[in-house]
C-alpha positions as CSV (number, residue, x, y, z in Angstrom):
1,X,170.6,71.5,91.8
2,X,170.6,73.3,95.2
3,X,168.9,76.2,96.6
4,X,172.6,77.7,96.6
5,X,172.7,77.2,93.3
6,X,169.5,78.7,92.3
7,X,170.6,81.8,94.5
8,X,173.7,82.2,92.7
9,X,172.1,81.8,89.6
10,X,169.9,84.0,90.3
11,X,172.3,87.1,91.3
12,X,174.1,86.2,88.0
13,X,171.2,86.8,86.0
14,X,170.0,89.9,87.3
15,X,173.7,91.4,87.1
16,X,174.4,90.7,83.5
17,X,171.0,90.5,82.1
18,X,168.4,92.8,84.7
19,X,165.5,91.3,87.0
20,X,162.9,90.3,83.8
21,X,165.4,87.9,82.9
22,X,166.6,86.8,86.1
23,X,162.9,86.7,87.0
24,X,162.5,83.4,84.0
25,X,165.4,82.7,84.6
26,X,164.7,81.5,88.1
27,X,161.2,80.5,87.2
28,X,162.7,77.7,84.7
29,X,165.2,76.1,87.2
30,X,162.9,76.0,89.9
31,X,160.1,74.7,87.8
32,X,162.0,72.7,85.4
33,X,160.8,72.6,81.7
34,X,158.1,74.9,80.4
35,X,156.2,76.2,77.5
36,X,155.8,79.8,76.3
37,X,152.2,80.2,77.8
38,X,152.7,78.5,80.9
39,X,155.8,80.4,81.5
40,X,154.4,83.6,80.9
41,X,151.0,82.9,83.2
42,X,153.4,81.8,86.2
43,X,155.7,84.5,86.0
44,X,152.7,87.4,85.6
45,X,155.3,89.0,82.7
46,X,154.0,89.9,79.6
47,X,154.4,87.6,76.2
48,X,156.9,89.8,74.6
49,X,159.0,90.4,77.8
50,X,159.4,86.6,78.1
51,X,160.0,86.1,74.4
52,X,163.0,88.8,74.8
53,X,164.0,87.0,78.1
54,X,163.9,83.7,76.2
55,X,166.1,84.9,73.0
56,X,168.6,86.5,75.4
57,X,169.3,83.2,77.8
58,X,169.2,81.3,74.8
59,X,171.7,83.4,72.5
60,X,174.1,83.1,75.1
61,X,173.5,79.0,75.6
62,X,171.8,79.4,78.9
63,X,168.7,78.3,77.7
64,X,167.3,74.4,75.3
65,X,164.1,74.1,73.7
66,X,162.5,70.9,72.2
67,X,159.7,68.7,72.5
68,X,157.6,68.9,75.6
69,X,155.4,66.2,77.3
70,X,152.6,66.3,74.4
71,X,155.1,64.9,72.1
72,X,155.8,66.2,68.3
73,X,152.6,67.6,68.2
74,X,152.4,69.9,71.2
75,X,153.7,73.1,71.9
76,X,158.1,73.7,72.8
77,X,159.5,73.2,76.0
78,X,162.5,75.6,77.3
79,X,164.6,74.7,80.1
80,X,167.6,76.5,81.5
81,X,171.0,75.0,82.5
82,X,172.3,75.7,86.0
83,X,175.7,74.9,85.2
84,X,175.8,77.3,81.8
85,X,175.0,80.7,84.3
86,X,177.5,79.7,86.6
87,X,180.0,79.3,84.2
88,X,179.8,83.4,83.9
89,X,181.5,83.4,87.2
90,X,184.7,81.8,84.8
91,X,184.2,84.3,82.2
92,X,187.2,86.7,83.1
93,X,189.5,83.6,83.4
94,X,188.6,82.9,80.0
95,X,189.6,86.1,78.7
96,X,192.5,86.6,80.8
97,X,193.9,83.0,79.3
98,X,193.0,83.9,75.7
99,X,195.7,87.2,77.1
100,X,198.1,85.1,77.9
101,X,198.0,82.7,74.9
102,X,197.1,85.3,72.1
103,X,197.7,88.6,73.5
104,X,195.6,91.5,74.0
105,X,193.7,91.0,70.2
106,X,192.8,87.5,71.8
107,X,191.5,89.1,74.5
108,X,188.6,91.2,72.9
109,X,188.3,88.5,70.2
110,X,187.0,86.6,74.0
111,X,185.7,89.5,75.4
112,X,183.3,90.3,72.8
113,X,181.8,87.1,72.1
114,X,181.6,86.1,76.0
115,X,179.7,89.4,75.8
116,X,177.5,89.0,72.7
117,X,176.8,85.1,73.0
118,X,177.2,84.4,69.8
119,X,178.9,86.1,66.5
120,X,180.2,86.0,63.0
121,X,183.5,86.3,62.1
122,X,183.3,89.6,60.4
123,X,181.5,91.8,63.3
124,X,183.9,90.3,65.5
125,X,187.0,91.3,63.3
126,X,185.5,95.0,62.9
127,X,184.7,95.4,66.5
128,X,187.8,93.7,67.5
129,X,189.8,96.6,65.7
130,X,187.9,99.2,66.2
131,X,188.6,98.9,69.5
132,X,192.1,98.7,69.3
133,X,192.6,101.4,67.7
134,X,190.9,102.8,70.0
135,X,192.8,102.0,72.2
136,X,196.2,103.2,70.4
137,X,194.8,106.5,70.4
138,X,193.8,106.6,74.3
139,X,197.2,105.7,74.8
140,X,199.1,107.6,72.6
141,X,200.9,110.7,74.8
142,X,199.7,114.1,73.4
143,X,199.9,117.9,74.9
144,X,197.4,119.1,76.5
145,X,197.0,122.1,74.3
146,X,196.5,119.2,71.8
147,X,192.7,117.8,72.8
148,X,190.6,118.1,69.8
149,X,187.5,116.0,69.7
150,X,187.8,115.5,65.8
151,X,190.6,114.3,65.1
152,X,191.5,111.2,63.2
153,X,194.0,108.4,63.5
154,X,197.7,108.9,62.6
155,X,198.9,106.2,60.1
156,X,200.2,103.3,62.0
157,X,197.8,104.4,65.1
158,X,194.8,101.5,63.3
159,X,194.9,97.9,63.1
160,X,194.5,95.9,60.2
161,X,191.7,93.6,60.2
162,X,194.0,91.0,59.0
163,X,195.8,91.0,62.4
164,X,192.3,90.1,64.2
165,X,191.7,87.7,61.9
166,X,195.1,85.6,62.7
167,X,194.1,86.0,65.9
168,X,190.7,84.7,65.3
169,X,191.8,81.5,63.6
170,X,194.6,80.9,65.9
171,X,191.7,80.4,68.2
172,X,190.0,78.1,66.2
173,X,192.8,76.1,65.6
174,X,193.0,75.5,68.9
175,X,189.6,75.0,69.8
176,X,188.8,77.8,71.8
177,X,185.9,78.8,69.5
178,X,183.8,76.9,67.8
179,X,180.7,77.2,65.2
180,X,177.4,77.4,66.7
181,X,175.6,74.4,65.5
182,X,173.1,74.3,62.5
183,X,169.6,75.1,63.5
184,X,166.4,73.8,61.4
185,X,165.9,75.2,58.0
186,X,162.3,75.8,59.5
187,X,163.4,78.2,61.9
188,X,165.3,80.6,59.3
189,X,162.0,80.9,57.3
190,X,159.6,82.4,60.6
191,X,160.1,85.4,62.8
192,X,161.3,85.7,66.1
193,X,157.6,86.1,67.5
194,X,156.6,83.1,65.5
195,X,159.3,80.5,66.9
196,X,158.0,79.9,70.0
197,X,154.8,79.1,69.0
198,X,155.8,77.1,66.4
199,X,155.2,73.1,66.8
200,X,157.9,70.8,67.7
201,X,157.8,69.0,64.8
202,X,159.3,71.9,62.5
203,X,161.7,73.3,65.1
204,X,164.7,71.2,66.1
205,X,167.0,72.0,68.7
206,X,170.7,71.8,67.5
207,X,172.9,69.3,68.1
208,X,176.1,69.2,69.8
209,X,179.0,71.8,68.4
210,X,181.1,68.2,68.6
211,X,179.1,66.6,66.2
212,X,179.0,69.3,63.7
213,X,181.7,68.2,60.7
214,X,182.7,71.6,60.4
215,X,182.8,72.9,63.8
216,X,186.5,74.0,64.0
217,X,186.1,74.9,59.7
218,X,187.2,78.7,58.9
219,X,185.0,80.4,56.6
220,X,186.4,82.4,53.2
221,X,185.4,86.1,54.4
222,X,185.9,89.1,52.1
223,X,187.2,91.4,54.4
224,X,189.7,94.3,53.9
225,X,190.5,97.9,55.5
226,X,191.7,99.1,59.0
227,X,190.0,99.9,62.6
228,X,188.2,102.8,62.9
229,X,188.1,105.3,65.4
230,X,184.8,105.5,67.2
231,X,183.6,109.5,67.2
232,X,182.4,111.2,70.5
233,X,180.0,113.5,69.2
234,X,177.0,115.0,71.6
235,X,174.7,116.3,68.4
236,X,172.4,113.5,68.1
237,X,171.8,114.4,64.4
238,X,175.6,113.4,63.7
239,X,175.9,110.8,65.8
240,X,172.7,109.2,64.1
241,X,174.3,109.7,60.9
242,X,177.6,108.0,62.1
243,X,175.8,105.1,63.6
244,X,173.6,104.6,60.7
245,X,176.8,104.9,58.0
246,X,178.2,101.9,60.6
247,X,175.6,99.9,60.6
248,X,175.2,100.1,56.6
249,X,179.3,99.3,56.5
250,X,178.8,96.5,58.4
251,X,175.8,95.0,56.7
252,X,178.0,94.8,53.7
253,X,178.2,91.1,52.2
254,X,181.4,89.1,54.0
255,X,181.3,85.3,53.1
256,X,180.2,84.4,56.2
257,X,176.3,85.0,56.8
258,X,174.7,82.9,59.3
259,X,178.1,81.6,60.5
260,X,177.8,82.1,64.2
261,X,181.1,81.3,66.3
262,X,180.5,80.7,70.0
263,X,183.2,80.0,73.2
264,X,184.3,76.4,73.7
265,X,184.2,76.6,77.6
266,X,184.8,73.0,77.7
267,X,188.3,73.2,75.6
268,X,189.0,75.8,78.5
269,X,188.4,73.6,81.3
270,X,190.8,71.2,79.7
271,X,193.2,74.0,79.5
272,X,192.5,74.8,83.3
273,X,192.9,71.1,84.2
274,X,195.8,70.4,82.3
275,X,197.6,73.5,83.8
276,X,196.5,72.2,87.7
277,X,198.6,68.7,86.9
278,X,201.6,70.7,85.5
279,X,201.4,72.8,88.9
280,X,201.0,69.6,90.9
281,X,203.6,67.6,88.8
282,X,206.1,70.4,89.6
283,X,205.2,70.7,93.3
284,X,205.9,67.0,93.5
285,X,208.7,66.6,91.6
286,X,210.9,69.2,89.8
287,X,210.4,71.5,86.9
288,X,211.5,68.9,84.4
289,X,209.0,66.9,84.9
290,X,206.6,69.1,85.1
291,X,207.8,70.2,80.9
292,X,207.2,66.6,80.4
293,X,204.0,66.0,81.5
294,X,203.3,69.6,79.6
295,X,204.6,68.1,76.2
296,X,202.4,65.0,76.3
297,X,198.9,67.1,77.2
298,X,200.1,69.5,74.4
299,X,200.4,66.7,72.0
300,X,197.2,64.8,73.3
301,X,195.0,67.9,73.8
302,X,193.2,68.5,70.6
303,X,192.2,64.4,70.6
304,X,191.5,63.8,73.5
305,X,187.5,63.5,74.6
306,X,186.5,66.0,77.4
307,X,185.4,63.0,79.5
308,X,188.2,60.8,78.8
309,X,190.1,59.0,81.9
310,X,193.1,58.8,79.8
311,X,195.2,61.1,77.3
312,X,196.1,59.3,74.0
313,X,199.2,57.4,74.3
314,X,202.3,58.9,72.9
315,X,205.7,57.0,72.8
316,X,208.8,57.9,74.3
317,X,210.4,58.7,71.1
318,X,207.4,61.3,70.4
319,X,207.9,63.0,73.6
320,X,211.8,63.2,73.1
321,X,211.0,65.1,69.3
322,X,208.4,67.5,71.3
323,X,210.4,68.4,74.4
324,X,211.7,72.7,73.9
325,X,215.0,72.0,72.6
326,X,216.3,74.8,75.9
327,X,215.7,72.0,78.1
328,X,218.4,69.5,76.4
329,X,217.4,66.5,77.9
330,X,219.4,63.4,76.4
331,X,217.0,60.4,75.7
332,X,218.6,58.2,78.9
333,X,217.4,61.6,81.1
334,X,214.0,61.4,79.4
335,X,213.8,57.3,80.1
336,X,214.7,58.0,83.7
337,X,212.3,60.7,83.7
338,X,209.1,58.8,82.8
339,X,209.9,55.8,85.0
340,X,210.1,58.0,88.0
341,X,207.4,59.7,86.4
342,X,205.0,56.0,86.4
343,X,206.5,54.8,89.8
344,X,205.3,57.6,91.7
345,X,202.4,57.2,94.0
346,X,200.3,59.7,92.7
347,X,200.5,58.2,89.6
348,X,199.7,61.0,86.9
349,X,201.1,59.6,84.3
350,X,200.9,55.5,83.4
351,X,202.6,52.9,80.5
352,X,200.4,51.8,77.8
353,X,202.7,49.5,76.0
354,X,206.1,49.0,75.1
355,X,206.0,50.1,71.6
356,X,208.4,53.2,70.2
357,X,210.4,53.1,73.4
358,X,207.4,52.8,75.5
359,X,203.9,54.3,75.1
360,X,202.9,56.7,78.0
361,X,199.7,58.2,79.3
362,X,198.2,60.9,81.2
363,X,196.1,59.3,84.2
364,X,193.4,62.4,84.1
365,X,191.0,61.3,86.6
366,X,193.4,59.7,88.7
367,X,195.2,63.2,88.8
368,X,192.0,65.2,89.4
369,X,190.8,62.6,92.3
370,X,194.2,63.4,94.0
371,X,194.2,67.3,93.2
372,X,190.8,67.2,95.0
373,X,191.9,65.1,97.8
374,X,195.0,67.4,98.4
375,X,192.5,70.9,98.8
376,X,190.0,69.0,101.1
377,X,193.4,67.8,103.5
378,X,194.6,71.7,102.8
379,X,190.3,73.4,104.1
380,X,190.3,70.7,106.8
381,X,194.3,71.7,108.3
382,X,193.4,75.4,107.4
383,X,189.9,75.5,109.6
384,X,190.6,73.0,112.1
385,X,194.7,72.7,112.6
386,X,197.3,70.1,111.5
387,X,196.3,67.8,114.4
388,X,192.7,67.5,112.5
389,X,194.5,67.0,109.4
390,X,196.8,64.7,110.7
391,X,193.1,62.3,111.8
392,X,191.6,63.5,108.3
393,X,194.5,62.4,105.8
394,X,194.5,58.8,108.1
395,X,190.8,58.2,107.4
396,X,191.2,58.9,103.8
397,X,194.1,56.2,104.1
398,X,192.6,53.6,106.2
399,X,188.7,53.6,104.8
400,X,187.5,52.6,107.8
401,X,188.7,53.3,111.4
402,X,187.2,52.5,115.0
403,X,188.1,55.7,117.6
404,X,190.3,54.0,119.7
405,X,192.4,53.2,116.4
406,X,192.3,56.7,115.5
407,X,193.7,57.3,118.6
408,X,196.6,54.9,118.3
409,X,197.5,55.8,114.5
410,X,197.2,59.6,115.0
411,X,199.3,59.3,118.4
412,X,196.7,62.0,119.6
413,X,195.2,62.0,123.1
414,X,191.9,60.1,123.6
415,X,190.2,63.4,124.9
416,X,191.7,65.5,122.0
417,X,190.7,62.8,119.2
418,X,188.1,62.1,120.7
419,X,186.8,66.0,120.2
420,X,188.6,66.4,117.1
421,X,186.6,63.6,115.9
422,X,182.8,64.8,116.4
423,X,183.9,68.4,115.0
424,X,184.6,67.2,111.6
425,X,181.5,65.1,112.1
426,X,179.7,68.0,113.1
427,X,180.8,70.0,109.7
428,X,179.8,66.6,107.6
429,X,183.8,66.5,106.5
430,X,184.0,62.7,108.3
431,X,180.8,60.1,108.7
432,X,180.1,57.8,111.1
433,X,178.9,54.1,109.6
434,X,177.2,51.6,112.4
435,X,178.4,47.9,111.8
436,X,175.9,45.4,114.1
437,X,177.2,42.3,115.2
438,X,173.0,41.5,116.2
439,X,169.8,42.7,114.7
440,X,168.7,44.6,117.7
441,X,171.6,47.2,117.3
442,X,172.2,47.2,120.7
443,X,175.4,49.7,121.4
444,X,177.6,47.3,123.1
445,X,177.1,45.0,120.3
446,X,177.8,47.2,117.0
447,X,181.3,49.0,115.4
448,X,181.3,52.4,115.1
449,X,183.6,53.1,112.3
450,X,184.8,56.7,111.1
451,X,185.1,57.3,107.5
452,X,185.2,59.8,104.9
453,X,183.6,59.8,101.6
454,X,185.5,62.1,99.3
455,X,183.1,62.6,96.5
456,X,180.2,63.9,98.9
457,X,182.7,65.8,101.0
458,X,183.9,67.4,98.2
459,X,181.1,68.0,96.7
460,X,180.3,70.0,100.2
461,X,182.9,72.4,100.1
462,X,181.5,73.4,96.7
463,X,178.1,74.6,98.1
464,X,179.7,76.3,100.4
465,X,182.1,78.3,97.7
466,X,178.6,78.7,96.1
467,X,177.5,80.4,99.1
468,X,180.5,82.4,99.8
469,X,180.3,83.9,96.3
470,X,176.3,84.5,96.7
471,X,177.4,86.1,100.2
472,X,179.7,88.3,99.0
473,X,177.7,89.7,96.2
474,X,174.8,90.8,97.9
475,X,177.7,92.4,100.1
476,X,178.9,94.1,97.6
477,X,174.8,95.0,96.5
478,X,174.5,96.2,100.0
479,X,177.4,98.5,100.1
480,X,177.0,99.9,96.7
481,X,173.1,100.6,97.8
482,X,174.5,102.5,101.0
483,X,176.9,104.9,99.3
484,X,174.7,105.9,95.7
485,X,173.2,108.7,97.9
486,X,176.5,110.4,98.8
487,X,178.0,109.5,95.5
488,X,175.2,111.4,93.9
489,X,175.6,113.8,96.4
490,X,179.2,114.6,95.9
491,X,178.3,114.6,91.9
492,X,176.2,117.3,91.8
493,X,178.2,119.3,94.4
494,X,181.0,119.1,91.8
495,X,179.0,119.9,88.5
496,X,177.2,122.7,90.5
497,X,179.7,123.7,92.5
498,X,177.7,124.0,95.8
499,X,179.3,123.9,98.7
500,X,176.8,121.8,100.4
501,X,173.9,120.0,99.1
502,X,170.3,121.6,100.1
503,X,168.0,118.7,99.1
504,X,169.9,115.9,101.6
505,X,167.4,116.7,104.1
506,X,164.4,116.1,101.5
507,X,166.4,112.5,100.9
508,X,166.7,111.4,104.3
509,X,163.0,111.1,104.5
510,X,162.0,107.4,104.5
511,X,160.0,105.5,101.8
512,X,160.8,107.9,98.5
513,X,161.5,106.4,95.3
514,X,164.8,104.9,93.4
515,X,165.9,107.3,91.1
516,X,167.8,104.4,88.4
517,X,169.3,107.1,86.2
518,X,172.8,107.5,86.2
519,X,173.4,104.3,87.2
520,X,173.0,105.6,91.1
521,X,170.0,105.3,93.6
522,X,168.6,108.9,94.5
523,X,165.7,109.1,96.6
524,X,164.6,112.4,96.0
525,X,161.5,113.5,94.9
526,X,162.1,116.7,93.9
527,X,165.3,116.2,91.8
528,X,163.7,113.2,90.1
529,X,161.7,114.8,87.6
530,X,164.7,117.0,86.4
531,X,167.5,114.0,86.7
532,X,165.2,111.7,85.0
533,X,165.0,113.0,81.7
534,X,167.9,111.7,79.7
535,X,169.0,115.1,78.4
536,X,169.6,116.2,81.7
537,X,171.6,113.2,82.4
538,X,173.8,114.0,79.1
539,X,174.3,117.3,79.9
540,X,175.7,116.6,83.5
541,X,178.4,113.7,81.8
542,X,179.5,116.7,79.4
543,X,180.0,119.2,81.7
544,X,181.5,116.5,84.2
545,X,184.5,115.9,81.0
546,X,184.9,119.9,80.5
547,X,185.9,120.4,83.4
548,X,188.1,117.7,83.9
549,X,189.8,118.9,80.8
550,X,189.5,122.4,81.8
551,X,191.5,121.3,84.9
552,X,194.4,119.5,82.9
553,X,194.5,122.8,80.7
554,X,195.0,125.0,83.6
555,X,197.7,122.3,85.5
556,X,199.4,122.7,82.3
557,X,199.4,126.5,82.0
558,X,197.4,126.7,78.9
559,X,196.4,129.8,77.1
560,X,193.1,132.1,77.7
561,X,192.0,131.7,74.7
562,X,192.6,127.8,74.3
563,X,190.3,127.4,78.0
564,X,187.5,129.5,76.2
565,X,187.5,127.5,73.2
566,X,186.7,124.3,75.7
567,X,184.2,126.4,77.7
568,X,182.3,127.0,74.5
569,X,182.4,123.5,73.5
570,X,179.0,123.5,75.9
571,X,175.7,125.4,73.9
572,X,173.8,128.2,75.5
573,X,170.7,126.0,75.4
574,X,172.9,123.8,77.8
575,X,173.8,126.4,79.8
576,X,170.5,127.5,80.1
577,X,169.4,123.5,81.3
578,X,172.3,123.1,83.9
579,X,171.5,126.6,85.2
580,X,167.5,125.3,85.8
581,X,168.5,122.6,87.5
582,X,170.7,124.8,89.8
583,X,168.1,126.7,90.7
584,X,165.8,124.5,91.1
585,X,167.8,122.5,93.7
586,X,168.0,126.0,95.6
């Protein structure tokens, strides 16, 4: 683990999760495994704060526990997984492939456990089509004369919950979800303050989803009815009630208690490699091949092991019964077709034995080592020009060159190669490797050979995307930071309707405090006391939506008394708060 690593981690954690758990977070890679006490005493946070931290980095698989150095007997370790919070930075190509495969119920069937960490099968249905139907409704074309804050779904404008739930198990099917592995019976019977103090020898930590017999096994849930719309009431009384009625709906008994489902990020790797060879297959060849080499990872994709340097073999005459029949490729075509397939040099795909017409795999390491070796040829001609290239692809070739033969291969200038040469050593991308001919090294006695070591040199250019991500979110920190004051500056001017705002003087003063409400930073003692409290923050939102609707209205030439009946949708006791706060700025 590197310190860009750990800095990337640790902007991850504070954007999705706040600075207490980014704060433990940190604290755990840095420090490696620790217990609960230890961990809080190190980190100066309070017991219950790490707890919290703790469940959250841990519901979302961030976060192991198990035995510490005392053995059995002594108190749980936790330790965090670098690679885990980086995979966040892959969470919206997860959902944006679960789009593509599943359509748009796949997508929040993704979104919302990528979100939540874990979840049954049931909350994910409900949510799932309570948001769609949201969704039909926000894009369903109405008049403006027509905005009603009540009013309830049209028939056909909900979706069935057993819609999601094809959706979900198509996903299962597949592998993209998987059950969360079963935890120790001791662990169900104790609170979530009592687990980590708990000893070692009651609390297990689970097992690998893989090793689970019913990983990929679809529950029988007792679930029936349709997506409901989600109200947007501002009396807290109603909304309590609605919330409360929700939550008792959704507590009702499903089948499926204590049936956690969880992403398979590793079944979507597969997915994302398998799709880089098709690309590169094509590239190289021709499309045709490219629907072959597709056919033989679809049929191999479910059985074969993540780590595995081969796909299972498949025969010729299984390929030729999977191929689309659009393609219409005679089996002769398909013979040719694999032979030029396992004579090329980059070798993706290989003959197993000549069984059923011939048995055929999928080379997968040998087609990631030459996908990587292509984009470190494609940084080095991009940053340093084809000439550099031309020097870097003939090390990779050769192993081991002297200068003068770099010079004679490349057909490159002495003084050009010869610069060429200590740049890419200067940026690491080529080493230098001292042969003696005597023990006393003596320069006129030794080779100097140039080579490049493409595992290391790869593994280079991945710190530095590391960095470049890091880099370009505390850019985007930055800016954010330097624009909340005149973003808060033009809100207020719009609520209030000032025509400029008297308090920026009073902000520009250095050293005040960040106002957090709202989402925006507003240094400004005088306004914080008033923007602070949360019912001032709800009444600027509501007035904020009035008027935009108020404008539509009006754009659309809507009746007198249709604009009062929005003006009065704000109280006189609101009124009387947004008219305070005016006044109070003045």
């Amino acid at each position: 683990m590197t310190a860009q690593e750990v800095r990337l981690c640790a902007l991850l954690l504070q954007e999705h999760f706040g600075e207490v758990v980014e704060k433990v977070g940190t604290h755990l890679l840095r420090s490696g495994a620790l217990n609960l006490r230890a961990l809080a005493h190190e980190t100066r946070a309070s017991l219950d704060l790490v707890k919290k931290s703790l469940c959250v980095l841990v519901q979302h698989g961030m976060c192991t526990f198990g035995p510490g150095r005392r053995g059995p007997a002594g108190p749980l370790e936790y330790r965090v997984s670098c690679e885990r919070i980086l995979y966040m930075l892959r969470y919206p190509r997860y959902i944006y492939t679960a789009k593509s495969l599943y359509g748009d119920t796949g997508e929040l069937v993704m979104e919302e456990i990528l979100q939540r960490g874990q979840m049954t099968m049931s909350n994910t249905v409900r949510t799932v089509a309570d948001r769609l139907t949201q969704n039909m409704e926000e894009v369903a074309i109405k008049p403006p004369h027509t905005v009603s804050l009540t009013s309830a779904p049209q028939d056909g404008q909900s979706t069935d919950y057993n819609e999601v739930v094809t959706a979900f198990s198509r996903l299962v099917e597949t592998h993209f979800l998987q059950r969360c592995p079963p935890v120790d019976t001791a662990i169900s019977k104790k609170t979530v303050s009592e687990v980590p103090e708990s000893p070692a020898s009651t609390i297990t930590q689970p097992s690998q989803p893989e090793n689970y017999p019913d990983c990929y096994k679809l529950p029988q849930i007792h679930l029936t009815g349709r997506g409901k719309r989600r109200r947007s009431d501002e009396d807290g009384d109603v909304g309590a009630r609605v919330a409360k009625k929700a939550k008792l709906e959704h507590t009702e008994a499903c089948g499926d208690e204590g049936i956690y489902w969880q992403v398979n990020v590793e079944r979507f790797h597969l997915h994302f490699r398998h799709q880089a060879i098709i690309s590169a297959v094509a590239s190289k060849l021709d499309q045709t091949s490219s629907e072959i080499v597709r056919t033989m990872l679809r049929m191999s994709e479910v059985t074969t092991p993540a780590n595995a340097a081969y796909t299972q073999a498949v025969s010729a005459n299984e390929i030729f019964r999977a191929l689309p029949p659009s393609y219409n490729i005679s089996r002769p075509i398909l013979d040719q077709y694999l032979t030029l397939l396992v004579d090329d040099p980059m070798e993706f795909v290989g003959k197993a034995g000549d069984s059923g017409g011939g048995m055929y795999v999928v080379n997968l390491h040998r087609a990631l080592a030459n996908l990587a070796r292509a984009t470190l040829e494609s940084v080095v001609q991009e940053r340093f020009g084809s000439r550099s290239a031309r020097i870097f692809r003939l090390l990779l070739r050769k192993r081991h060159l002297e200068q003068k033969q770099v010079e004679d291969f490349a057909m490159i200038p002495a003084k050009e190669a010869k610069d060429m040469l200590y740049t890419l050593l200067s940026e690491n991308l080529v080493q230098l490797q001292e042969i003696p001919k005597t023990p006393d090294h003596a320069p006129s006695r030794t080779f100097y050979l140039y080579t490049v070591n493409q595992l290391p040199t790869a593994r280079l250019l991945l710190q530095n995307c590391y960095k470049a991500v890091g880099n370009l979110i505390d850019r985007r920190l930055f800016e954010t930071k330097e624009n909340k004051t005149l973003e808060v500056t033009q809100v207020l001017n719009r609520i209030l309707g000032q025509g400029k705002h008297p308090a920026v003087p009073c902000c520009a003063r250095p050293g005040l405090e960040t106002h957090r409400h709202l989402g925006l930073k507003f240094p400004c003692y005088e306004l914080t006391g008033w923007l602070g409290w949360s019912g001032n923050r709800r009444h600027l939102e509501k007035s904020q939506r009035i008027e935009a609707i108020l404008g539509s209205l009006q754009a659309s030439g809507a009746e007198p008394a249709q604009l009062a009946e929005v003006e009065e949708m704000i109280t006189a006791p609101e009124r009387q708060q947004l008219e305070a706060l005016r006044h109070h700025i003045n």
